[in-house]
C-alpha positions as CSV (number, residue, x, y, z in Angstrom):
1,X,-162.9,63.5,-135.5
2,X,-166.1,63.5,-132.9
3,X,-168.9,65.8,-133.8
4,X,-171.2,66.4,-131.1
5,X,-174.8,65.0,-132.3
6,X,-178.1,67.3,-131.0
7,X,-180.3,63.9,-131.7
8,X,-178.0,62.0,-129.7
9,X,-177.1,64.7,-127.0
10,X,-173.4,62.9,-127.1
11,X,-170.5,63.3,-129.2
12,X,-169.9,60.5,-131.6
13,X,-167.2,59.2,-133.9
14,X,-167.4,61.3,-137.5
15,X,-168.0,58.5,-140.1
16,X,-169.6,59.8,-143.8
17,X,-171.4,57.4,-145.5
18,X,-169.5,57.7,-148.4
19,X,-166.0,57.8,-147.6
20,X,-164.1,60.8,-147.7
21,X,-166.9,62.9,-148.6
22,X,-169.4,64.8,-146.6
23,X,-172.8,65.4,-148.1
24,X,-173.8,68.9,-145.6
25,X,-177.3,70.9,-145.4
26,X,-177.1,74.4,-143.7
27,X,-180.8,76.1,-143.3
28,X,-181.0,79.5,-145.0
29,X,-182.4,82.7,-144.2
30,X,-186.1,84.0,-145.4
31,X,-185.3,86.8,-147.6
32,X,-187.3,89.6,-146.1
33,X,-184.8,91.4,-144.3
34,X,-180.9,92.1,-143.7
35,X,-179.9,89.2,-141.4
36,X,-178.8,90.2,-137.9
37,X,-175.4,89.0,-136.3
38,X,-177.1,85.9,-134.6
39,X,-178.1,84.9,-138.1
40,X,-174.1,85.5,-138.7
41,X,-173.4,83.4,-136.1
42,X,-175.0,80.4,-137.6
43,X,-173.4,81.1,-140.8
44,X,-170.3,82.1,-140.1
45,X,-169.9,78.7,-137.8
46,X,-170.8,76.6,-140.3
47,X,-169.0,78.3,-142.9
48,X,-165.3,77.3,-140.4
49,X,-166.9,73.7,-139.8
50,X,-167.4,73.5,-143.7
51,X,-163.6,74.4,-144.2
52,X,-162.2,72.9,-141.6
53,X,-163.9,69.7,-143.3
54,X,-162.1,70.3,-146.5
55,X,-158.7,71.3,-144.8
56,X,-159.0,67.6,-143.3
57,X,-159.3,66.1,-146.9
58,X,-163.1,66.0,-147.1
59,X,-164.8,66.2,-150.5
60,X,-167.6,68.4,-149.0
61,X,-170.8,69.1,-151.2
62,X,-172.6,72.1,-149.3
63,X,-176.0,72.6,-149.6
64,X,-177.8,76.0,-148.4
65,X,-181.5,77.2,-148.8
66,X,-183.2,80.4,-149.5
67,X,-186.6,80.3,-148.4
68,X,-188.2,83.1,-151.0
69,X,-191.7,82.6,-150.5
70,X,-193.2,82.8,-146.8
71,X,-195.5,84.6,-144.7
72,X,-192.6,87.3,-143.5
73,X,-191.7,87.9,-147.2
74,X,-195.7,88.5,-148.3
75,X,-196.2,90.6,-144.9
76,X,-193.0,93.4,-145.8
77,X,-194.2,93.1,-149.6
78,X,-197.7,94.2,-148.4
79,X,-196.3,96.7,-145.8
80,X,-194.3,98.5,-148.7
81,X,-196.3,98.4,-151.3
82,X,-194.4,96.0,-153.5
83,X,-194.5,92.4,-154.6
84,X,-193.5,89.2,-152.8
85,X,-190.8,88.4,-156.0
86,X,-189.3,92.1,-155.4
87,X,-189.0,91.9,-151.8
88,X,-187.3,88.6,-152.0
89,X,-184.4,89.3,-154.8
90,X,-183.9,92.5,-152.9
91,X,-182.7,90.8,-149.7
92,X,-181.9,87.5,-151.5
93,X,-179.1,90.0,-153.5
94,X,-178.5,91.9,-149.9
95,X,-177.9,88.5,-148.2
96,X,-175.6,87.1,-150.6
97,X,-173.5,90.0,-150.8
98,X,-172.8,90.4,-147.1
99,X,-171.7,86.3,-146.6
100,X,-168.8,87.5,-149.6
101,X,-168.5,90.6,-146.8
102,X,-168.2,88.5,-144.0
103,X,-166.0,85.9,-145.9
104,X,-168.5,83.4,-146.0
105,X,-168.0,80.8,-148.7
106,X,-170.8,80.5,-151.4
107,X,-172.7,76.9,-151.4
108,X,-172.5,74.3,-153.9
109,X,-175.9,74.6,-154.2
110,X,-178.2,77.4,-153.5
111,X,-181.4,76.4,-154.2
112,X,-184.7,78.8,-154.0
113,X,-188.0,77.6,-152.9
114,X,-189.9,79.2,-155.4
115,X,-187.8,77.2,-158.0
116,X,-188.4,73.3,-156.2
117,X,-192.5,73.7,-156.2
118,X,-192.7,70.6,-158.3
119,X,-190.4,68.5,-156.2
120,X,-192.2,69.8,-153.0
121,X,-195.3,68.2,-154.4
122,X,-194.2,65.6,-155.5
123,X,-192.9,64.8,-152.0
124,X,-196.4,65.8,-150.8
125,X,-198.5,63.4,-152.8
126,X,-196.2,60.4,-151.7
127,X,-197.2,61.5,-148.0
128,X,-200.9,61.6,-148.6
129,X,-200.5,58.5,-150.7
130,X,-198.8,56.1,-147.4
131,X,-201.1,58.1,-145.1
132,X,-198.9,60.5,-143.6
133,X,-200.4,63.5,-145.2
134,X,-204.2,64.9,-145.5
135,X,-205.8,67.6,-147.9
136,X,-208.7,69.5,-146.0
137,X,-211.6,70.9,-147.1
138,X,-210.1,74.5,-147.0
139,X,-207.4,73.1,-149.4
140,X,-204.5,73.1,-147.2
141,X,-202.4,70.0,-146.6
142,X,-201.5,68.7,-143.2
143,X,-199.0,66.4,-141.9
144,X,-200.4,63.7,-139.6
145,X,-197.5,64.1,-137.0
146,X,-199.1,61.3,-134.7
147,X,-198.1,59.3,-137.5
148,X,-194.9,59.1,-137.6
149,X,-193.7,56.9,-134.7
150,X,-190.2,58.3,-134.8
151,X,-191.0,62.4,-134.2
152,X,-190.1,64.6,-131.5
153,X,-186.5,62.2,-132.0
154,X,-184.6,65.6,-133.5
155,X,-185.3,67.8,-130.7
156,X,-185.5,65.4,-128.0
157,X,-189.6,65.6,-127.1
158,X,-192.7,63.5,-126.6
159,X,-195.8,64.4,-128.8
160,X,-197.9,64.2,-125.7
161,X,-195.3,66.7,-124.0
162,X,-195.8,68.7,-126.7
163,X,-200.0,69.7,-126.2
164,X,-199.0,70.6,-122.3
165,X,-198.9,74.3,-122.2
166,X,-197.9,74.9,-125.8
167,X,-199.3,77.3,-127.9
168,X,-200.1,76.1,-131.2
169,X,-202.2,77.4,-133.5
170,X,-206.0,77.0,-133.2
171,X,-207.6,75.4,-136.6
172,X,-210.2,73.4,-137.3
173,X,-209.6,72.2,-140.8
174,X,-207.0,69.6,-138.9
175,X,-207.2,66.4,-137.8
176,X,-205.3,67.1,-134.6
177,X,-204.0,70.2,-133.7
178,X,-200.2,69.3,-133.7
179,X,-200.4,68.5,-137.1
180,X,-198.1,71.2,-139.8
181,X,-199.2,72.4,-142.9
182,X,-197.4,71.1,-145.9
183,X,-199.7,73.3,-148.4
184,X,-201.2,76.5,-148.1
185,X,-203.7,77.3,-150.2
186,X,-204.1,80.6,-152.1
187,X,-205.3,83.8,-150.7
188,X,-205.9,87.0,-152.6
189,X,-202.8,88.9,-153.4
190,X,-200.3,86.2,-152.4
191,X,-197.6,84.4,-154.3
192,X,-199.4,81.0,-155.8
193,X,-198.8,77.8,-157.7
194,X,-201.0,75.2,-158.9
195,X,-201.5,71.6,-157.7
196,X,-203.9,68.8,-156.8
197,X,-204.9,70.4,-154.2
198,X,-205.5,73.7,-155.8
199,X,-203.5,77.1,-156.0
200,X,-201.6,77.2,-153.2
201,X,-197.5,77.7,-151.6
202,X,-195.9,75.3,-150.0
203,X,-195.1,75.4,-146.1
204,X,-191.5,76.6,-144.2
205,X,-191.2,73.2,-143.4
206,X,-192.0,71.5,-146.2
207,X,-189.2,73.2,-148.8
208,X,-185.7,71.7,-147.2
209,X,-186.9,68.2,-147.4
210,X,-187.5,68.4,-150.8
211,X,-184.4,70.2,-151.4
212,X,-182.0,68.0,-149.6
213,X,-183.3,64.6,-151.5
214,X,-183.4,66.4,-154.8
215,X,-179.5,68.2,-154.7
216,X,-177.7,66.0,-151.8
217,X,-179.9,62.4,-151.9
218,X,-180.9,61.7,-148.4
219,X,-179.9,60.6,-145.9
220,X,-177.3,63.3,-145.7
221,X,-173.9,63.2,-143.3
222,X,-174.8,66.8,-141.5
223,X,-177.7,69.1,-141.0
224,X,-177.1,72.3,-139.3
225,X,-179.1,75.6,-138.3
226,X,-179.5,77.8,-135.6
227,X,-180.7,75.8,-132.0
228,X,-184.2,77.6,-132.3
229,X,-184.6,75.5,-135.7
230,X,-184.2,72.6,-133.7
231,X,-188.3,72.4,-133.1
232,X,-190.3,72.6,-134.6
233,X,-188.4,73.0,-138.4
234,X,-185.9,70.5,-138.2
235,X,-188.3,68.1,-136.6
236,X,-190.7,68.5,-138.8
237,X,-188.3,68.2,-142.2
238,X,-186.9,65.3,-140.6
239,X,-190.2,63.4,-140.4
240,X,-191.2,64.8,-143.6
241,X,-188.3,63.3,-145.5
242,X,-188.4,59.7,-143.2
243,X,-192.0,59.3,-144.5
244,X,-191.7,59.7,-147.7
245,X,-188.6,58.3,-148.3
246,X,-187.6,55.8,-145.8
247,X,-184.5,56.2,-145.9
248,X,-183.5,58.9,-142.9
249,X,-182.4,61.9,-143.4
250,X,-179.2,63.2,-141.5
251,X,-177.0,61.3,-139.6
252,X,-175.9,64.1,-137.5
253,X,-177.7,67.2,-136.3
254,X,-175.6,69.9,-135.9
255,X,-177.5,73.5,-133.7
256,X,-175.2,76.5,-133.1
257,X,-175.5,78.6,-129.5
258,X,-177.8,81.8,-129.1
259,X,-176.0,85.4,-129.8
260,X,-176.6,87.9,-126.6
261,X,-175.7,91.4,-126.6
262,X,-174.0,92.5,-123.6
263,X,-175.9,89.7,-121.9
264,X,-179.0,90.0,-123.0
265,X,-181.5,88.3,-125.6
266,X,-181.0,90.5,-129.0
267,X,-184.5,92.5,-129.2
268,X,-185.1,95.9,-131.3
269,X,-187.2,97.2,-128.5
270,X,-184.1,96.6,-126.2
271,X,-182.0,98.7,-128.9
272,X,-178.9,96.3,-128.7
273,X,-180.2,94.6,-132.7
274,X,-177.4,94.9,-134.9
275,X,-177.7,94.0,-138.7
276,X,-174.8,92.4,-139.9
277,X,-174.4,95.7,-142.4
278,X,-174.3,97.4,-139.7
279,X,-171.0,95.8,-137.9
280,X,-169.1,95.6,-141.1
281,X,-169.2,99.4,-141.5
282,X,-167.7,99.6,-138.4
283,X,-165.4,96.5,-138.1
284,X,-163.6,93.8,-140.2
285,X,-165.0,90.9,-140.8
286,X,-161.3,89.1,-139.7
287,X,-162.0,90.8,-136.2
288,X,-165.9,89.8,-136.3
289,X,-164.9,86.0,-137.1
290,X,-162.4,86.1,-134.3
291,X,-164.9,86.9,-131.6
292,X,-167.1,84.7,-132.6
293,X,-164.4,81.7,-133.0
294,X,-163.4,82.5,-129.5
295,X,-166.6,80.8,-128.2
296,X,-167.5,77.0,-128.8
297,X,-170.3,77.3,-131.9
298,X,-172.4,75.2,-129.4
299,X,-172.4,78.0,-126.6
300,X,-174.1,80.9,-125.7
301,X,-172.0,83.8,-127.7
302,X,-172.4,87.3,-125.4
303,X,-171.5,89.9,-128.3
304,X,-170.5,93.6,-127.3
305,X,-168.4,96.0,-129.3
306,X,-165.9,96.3,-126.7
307,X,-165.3,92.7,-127.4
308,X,-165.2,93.3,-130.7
309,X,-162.8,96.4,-130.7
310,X,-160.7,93.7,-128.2
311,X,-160.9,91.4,-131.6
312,X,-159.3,94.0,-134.0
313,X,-157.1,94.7,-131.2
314,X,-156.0,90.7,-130.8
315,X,-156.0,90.4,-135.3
316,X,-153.2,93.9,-134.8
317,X,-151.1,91.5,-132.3
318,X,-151.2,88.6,-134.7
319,X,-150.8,90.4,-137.8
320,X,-147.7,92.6,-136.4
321,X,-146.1,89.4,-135.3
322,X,-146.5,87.6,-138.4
323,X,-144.9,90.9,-139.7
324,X,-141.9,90.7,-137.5
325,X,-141.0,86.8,-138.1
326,X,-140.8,87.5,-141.6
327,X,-138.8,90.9,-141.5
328,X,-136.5,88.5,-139.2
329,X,-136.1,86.1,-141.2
330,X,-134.9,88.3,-144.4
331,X,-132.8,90.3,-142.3
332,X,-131.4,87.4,-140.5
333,X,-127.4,87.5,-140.2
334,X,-126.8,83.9,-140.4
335,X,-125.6,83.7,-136.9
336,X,-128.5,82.4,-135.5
337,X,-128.8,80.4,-132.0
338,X,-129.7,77.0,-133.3
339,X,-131.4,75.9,-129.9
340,X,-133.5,78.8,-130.1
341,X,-134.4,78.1,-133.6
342,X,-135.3,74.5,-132.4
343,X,-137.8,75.7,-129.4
344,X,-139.5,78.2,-132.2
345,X,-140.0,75.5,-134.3
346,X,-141.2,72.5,-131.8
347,X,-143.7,75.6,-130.2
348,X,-145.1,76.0,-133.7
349,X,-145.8,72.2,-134.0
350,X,-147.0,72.3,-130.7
351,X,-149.8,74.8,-131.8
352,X,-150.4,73.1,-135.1
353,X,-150.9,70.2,-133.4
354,X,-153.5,71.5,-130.8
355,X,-155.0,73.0,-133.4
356,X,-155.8,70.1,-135.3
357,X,-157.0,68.3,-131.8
358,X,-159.8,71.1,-131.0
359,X,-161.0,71.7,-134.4
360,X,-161.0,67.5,-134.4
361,X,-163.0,67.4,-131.0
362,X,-166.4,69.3,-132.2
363,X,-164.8,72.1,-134.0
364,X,-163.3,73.6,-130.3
365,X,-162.5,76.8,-132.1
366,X,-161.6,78.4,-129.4
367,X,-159.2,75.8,-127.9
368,X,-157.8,76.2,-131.8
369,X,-157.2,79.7,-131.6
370,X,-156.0,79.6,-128.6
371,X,-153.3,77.1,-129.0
372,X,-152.2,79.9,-132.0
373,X,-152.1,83.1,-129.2
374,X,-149.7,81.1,-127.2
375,X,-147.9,80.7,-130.3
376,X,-147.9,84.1,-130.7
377,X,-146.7,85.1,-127.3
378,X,-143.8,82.7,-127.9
379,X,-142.5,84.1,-130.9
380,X,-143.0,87.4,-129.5
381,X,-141.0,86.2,-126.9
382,X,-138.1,84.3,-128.8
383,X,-138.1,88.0,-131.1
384,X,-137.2,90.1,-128.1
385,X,-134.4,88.1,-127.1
386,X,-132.4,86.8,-130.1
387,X,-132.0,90.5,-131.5
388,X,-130.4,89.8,-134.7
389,X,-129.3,86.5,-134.4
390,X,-133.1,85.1,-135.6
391,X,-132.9,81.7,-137.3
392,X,-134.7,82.2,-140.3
393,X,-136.0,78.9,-140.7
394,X,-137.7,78.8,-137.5
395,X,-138.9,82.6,-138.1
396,X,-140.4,81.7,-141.4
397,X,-142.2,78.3,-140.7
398,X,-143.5,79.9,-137.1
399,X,-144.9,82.5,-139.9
400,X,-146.4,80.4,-142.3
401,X,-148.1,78.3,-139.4
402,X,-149.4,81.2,-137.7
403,X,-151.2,83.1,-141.1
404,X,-151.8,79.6,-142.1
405,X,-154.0,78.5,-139.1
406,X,-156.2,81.7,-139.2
407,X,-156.6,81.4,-142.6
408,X,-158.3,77.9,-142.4
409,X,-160.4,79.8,-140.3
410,X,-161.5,81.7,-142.7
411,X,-159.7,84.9,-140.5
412,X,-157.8,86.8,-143.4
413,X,-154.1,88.7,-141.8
414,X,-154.1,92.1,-142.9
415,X,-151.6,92.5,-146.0
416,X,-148.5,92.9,-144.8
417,X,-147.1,96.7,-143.7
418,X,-144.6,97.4,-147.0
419,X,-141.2,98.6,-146.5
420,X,-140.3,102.0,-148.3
421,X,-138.9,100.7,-151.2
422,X,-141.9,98.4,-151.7
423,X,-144.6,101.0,-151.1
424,X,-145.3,104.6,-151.2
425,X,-143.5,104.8,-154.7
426,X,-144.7,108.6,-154.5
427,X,-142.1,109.4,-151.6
428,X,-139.7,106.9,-152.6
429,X,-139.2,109.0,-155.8
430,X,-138.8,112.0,-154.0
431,X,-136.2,110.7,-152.0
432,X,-134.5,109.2,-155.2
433,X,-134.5,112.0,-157.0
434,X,-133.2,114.3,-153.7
435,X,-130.1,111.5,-153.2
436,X,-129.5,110.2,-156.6
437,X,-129.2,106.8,-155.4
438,X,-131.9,104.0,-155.8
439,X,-134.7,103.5,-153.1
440,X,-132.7,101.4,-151.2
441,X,-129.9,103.7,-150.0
442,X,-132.5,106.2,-149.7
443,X,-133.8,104.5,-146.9
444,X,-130.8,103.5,-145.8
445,X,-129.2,106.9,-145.4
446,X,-132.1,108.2,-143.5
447,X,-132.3,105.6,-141.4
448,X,-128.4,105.5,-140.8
449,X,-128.3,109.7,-140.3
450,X,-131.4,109.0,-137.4
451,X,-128.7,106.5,-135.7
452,X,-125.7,108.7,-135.8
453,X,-127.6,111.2,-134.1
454,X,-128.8,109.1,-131.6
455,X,-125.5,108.0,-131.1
456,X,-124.2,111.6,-130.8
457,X,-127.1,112.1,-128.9
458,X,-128.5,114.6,-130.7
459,X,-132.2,114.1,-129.7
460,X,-133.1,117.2,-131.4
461,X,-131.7,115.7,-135.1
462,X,-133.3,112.3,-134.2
463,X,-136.4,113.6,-133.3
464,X,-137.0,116.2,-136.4
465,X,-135.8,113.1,-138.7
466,X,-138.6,111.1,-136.9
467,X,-141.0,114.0,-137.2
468,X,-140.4,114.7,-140.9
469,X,-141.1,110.9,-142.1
470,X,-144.2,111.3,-140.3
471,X,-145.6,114.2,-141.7
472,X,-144.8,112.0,-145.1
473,X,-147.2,108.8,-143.2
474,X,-143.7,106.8,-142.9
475,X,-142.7,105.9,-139.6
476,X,-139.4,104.0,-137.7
477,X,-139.6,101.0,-136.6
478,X,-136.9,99.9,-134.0
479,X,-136.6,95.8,-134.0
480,X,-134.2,93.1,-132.8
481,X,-133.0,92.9,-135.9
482,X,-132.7,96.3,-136.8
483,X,-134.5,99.7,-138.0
484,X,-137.5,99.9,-140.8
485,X,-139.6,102.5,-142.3
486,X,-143.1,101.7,-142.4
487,X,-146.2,103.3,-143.2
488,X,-147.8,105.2,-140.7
């Protein structure tokens, strides 16, 4: 397996430091608002690298923030009238609820920041105490970033690269003006803890380093966020958590791609910012993960909601051929064409075994999945021309690989459509009480009576037969193997 490493810029072999488990760190959201679909993006990736990691016989321990005290949580709380604490569980219980929606795996650990003060300053007194850290007069804490030889390494930049036409924040309680606060200290009306220092909150970037030495010991196998984390947070947790501890922190830093919208940056004042909410009303999450799988977590992702409606339309094709294989292979006739069977079988090993090469190579998602649309195409293929002669072996493990594959990608199949006598017990009771026979021959007869006319030619017969089911939501299904009702 080769992950590609941001530090690095260059893929590199995937070795854990503890063999066969992976010790992972995703960065959370601030809690102050429904997260947007490039949030989802970030989350959703991670959440197919995560199990893609287990599928490959990892022991993963997965680690994932939620920053509940910050400057956006204090400035909504003040906006509405309410308290910091409200506004946080509000969106903290909104946020969690949606990754379920989305089919997002919950953590191993989901730590809080307002619950890890003590380790925060803990961490912060062993930075002031070897010199990388400095209480001011105005009872914030600073980081001394000039001294820490190895930063800017993260995010690939030069502390003297960084003062040349960057914007950073006047203040003259620091030493230099690149320097971070680890410590806030208290205003009026705001969140507060104590310390030795003074009442105060703890800085953004102060809260994962803590939290990754406390839950995951550092230094950890992967760390992962959005690319705009990549500086200044992750920068400055990584030399945080290298000061304090000596010991490094991740091994491999892991950024996912910007989300555009028909091309262009996501902005409210463009009106193309959609909440995650907001495209689950209208969509499944199976079709929202397949869009998003069908672009390299690294890359740019250009969202639009034709793409998306393309998605749902793609999940249909996949789901309706999974569908068919199986309906072939229980109505097989036992004279199937073995060298058929045998193609079938080597083009679903084929897939499975592309599959496993992209997902290997950087988690190429969309080389997996579309290693698993030829597949389809193939079956699809092998289904039109065999008729009822389908090899059932073939037909079933083509099946199994095909809902298999999607469902390591976290992209659920629809249920499958249920015949008459499975489903719709309302209708199949009419029918059995209106023949006197069991479900079964009920749909049996009608289906045999809408053949014999066709045969005769009676159009009229067929088609009132046709038209009857569905005004009762069944409909026919003509197959290679054969005729089916089916829900509507």
């Amino acid at each position: 397996m080769k992950i590609y490493n941001s530090k690095t810029h260059a893929k590199e072999d995937f070795r854990p430091i503890e063999e066969g488990r992976v010790r992972m760190y995703v960065c959370g959201p601030t809690v102050y608002d429904n997260i947007h679909i490039g949030n989802a993006r970030t989350f959703i990736s991670f959440d197919v690298i995560r199990r893609w990691l287990i599928a490959s016989g990892y022991e993963v321990t997965f680690a994932q923030n939620l920053t509940d005290v910050d400057d956006k949580i204090i400035n909504r709380a003040n906006e509405q009238g309410r308290t910091a604490e409200d506004v946080a569980t509000e969106f903290s219980e909104r946020f969690i609820e949606v990754m379920h929606r989305a089919n997002v795996m919950d953590p191993d650990v989901r730590p809080r920041a307002t619950k890890e003060i003590g380790p925060m300053i803990g961490m912060i007194k062993a930075l002031i105490e070897q010199g990388h850290a400095y209480a001011a007069d105005n009872g914030d804490v600073y980081f001394s970033v000039r001294s820490d030889p190895s930063y800017g390494e993260v995010s690939g930049r030069k502390i003297d690269d960084l003062m040349v036409g960057a914007r950073i924040e006047e203040n003259e309680d620091k030493n230099d003006p690149l320097d971070f606060a680890l410590w806030k200290a208290a205003k009026p009306g705001e969140p507060q803890w104590n310390s030795p220092w003074g009442p105060g909150r703890p800085g953004w970037h102060t809260e994962c380093a803590a939290m990754v030495h406390r839950y995951l010991g550092t230094p950890i196998d992967i760390h992962g966020g959005g690319s705009d984390l990549a500086f200044p947070h992750h920068e400055n947790e990584c030399a945080q958590a290298t000061c304090a501890w000596h010991e490094g922190f991740a091994n491999t830093w892991m950024h996912t791609g910007m989300l555009l919208v028909d091309g262009e940056k996501m902005s409210k004042s463009l009106g193309n910012f959609f909440t995650l909410e907001e495209v689950l009303e209208k969509h499944s999450a199976a079709a929202l993960r397949l869009l998003m799988l069908q672009t390299h977590y690294r890359s740019p992702l250009d969202f639009s909601w034709e793409r998306l409606e393309g998605a749902e339309n793609s999940l249909e094709r996949i789901a309706t051929c999974v569908e068919n294989l199986m309906w072939a292979a229980n109505h097989a006739s036992g004279e199937a064409d073995a060298d058929r069977g045998a193609a079938l079988i080597a083009a679903a090993e084929r897939a499975a075994a592309e599959f496993e090469a992209s997902m290997d190579d950087d988690f190429n998602t969309a080389g997996a999945v579309a290693a698993y649309f030829q597949l389809v195409t193939e079956a699809n293929t092998y289904l039109d021309e065999v008729g009822g002669a389908a090899d059932a072996e073939a037909c079933t493990a083509c099946a199994a690989g095909v809902a298999g594959a999607f469902s390591v990608l976290g992209v659920g199949l629809r249920e499958p459509k249920e015949e008459l006598p499975v489903g719709l017990l309302g209708v199949a009771a009419g029918l059995v009480a209106y023949t006197g026979d069991d479900v079964d021959e009920a749909a049996e007869r009608i289906l045999a009576a809408r053949a014999e006319a066709r045969a005769a030619k009676n159009w009229e017969l067929a088609d009132a037969i046709r038209d009857q089911l569905r005004d009762m939501g069944l409909v026919i299904e003509d197959t290679a193997a054969g005729s089916r009702l089916k829900r509507a």
